[in-house]
N, C-alpha and C positions, 0 to 999 in steps of 0.2 A: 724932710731930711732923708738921705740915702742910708740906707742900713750898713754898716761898716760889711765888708768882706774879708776881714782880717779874721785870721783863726781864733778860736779859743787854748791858749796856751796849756789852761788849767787841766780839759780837759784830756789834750792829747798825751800831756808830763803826766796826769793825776791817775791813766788806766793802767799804763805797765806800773804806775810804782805800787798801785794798790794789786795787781798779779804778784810781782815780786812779792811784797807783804803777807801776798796768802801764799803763796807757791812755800816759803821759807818758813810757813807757820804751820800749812801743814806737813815738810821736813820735819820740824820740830815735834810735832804731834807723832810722828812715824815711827822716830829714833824711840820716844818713850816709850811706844809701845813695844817695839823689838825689846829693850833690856828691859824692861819690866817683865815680859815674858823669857826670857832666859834667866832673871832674876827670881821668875817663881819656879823655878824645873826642879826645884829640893820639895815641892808639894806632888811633884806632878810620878816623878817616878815610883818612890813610897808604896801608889796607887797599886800597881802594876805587878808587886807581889801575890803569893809565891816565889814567882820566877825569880831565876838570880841574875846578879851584874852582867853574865857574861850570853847569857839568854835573851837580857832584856837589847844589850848592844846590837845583837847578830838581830835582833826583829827593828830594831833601830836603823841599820842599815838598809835591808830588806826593803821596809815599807816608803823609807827613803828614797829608793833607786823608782818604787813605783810612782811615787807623790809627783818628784821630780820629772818624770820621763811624762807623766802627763803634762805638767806643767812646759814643758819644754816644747810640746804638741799644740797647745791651746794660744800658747804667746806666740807659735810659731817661729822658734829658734831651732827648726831641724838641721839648718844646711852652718847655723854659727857652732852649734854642737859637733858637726860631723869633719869640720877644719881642724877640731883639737886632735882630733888622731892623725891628721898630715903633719902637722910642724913635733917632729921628734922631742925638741930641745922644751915645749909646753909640755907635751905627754908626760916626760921625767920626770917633769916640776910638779906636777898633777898627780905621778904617782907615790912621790915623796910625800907630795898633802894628805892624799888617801890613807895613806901609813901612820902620819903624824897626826893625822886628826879622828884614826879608828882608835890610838892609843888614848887621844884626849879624851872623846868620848864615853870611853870605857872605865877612864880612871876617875870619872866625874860620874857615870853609874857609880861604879865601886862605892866611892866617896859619902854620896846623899845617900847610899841604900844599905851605909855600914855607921850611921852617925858618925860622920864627918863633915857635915854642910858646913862648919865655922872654917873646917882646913880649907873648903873647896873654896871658897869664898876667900880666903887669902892669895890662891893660887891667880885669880884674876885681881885682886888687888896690886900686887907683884908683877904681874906681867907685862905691861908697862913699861918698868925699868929693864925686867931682864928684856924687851925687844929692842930699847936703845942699844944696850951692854953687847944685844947678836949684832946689831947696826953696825958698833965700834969694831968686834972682833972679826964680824965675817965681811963689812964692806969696805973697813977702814975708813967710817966715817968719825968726825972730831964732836967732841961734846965739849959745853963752858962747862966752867967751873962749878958753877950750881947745878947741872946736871948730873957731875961729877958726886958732889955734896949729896945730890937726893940718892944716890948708887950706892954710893959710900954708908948714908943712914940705914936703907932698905936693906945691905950686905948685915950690917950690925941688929937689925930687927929679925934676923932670920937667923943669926946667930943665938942672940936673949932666947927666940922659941924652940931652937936645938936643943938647949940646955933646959927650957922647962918639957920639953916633952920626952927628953931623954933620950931621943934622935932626929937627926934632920927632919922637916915637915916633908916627907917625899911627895904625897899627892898633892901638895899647894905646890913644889918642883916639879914635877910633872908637867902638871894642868899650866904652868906658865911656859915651860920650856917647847913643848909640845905645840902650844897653842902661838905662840912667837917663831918657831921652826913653820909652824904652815903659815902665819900670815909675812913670811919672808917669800917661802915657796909659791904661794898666791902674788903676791905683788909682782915676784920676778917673770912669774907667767901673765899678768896681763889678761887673762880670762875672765866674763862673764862671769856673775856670781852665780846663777841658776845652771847654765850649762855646763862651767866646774866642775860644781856639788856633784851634776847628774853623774860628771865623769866619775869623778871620787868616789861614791857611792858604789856605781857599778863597778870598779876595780875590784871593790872589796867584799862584792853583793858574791859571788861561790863561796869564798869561803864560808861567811854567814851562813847560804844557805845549806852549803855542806854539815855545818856543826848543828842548824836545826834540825836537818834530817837524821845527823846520829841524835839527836835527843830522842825523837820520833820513834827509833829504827830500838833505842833503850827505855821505852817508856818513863821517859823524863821530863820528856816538853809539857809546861803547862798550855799553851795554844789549843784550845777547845775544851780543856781538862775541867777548869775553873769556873766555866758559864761562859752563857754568849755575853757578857758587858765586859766582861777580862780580854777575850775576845779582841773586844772592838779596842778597849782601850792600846792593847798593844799593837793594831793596827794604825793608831793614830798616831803612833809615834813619827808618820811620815810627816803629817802636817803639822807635829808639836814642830819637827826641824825645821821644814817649809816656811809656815807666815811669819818668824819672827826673821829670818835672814829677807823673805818678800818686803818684809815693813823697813829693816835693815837698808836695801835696794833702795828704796823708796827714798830715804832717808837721808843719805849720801849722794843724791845728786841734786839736793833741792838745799841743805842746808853747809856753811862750812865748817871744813874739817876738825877747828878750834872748840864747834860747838859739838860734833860728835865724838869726837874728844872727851869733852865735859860729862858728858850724858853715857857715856860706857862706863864710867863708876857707877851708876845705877843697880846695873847687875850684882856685883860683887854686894854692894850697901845692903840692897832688898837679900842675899843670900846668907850674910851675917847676921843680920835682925833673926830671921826666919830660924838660923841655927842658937840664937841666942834666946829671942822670945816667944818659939812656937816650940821647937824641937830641945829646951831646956838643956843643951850642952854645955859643960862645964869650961867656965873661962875664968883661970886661975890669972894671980898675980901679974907671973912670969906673960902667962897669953895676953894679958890686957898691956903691959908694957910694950910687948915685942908688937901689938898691931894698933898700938899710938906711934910706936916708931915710923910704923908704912905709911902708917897714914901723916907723919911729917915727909916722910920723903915723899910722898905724890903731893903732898904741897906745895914742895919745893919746886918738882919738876913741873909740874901743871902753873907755875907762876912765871916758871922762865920760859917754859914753851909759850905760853900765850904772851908774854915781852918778846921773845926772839922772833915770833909772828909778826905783831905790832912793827915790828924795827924792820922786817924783811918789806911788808906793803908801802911802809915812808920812804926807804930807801929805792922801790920800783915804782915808786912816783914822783920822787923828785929826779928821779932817770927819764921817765918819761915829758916832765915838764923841760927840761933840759933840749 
């Protein structure tokens, strides 16, 4: 008998789906680990003391702009990096982020290094709705009705904790408004995640280094004061920023958007526990009502985004069957 020459179908169908399979599993492996690690950062600053919020920020950007500029060396994104300064209209958008994301970072120091991990930890539960709510007002884009409804609960949940904390949550309003202002300014620039940051960073790296040196110049900088492992630790705050946006990167081109989506409440979840069961913050009545309310409205909205998804993929299929 002649041996067939017909292909094996199993094998040629069976290699990409089993790549697919791991390419998208380990996205998923990725994403965990970036909000898992932004979700431990109420452990991680704590550490760091002495130093205050606004010390720890300025070495935060600092080691930032070094982490990154190597990075940017070693992947070899010198000439993607050096386009952002020609197109003016990215520049602006970059330096808006710099701005909006020195203020985020700082009021999320403030936050975890003044017991407030439970507020901080609202501010990204919330933020979510308030970047549809900047979607509506700044792009005039339409939201359904259930969108509306999850807006509508989240408005009323942040009212209930107005009134139990006896003024507005500003640093959960911040750390959302803040962080939906830059990833408007990021989307509408189109940049790299790494070479961004680097730009961002270095925008903002004089001032930082400026207000180091007055600490220095007043004998106030902890920076050598405290021991070499203080030290080091505040030096690390390049690569606390770095691996979890690298695993971030990683993460978002291997899995979809529905599923990074899902897995960005991680952060806030692991930040609430942390403020409720390590760091024993008090969560009254009024605080346990007003964040089952958020947590109904992201149910809401996380139920109709993934049906408005669902309905978008059947409808550009049976377009393309067509």
């Amino acid at each position: 008998m002649v041996p067939s020459s017909k292909p094996r179908p199993s094998h040629r169908i069976g290699r990409p789906y089993a790549h697919l399979v791991s390419r998208s599993r380990q996205g998923f492996l990725f994403g965990i680990a970036a909000y898992l690690l932004w979700g431990g950062f109420p452990l991680y600053w704590p550490l760091l003391e002495p130093a205050g919020s606004v010390e720890l920020l300025a070495h935060r950007i600092l080691w930032s702009v070094v982490t990154l500029g190597v990075l940017v060396l070693v992947l070899r994104r010198s000439r993607q990096f050096r386009t952002l300064f020609g197109d003016r209209r990215v520049f602006l958008l970059l330096a808006l982020a710099a701005a909006v994301i020195t203020v985020n970072w700082g009021t999320y120091i403030y936050g975890v290094t003044n017991d407030r991990v439970v507020e901080t930890s609202l501010g990204y539960f919330i933020n979510p709705l308030v970047t549809v709510l900047m979607g509506v007002v700044l792009l005039g884009e339409r939201l359904t009705r259930p969108q509306w409804l999850a807006i509508g609960v989240g408005g009323l949940a942040c009212l209930v904790l107005t009134v139990d904390y006896g003024h507005p949550p500003w640093i959960a309003l911040v750390l959302a408004f803040s962080f939906g202002t830059y990833g408007l300014a990021k989307k509408q620039a189109g940049a790299e995640a790494v070479e961004s940051l680097t730009l961002e960073t270095l925008l903002v790296a004089p001032l930082a280094l400026g207000y180091l040196a007055w600490l220095v110049a007043h004998e106030q900088s902890t920076f050598g004061t405290e021991g070499t492992g203080h030290a080091l630790l505040l030096m690390s705050a390049g690569l606390v920023t770095a691996v979890p946006l690298l695993c971030f990167g990683a993460a978002a081109i291997r899995v979809p958007m529905v599923t990074l989506g899902l897995l960005q409440y991680l952060a806030p979840i692991l930040q609430f526990l942390l403020g409720v069961l390590w760091f024993h913050e008090d969560m009254s009545t009024g605080r346990w009502i007003g964040f089952a309310l958020v947590w109904v409205a992201l149910a809401i909205f996380t139920f109709e985004s993934i049906r408005h998804r669902r309905r978008q993929l059947r409808l550009a299929a049976e377009a393309v069957a067509v």
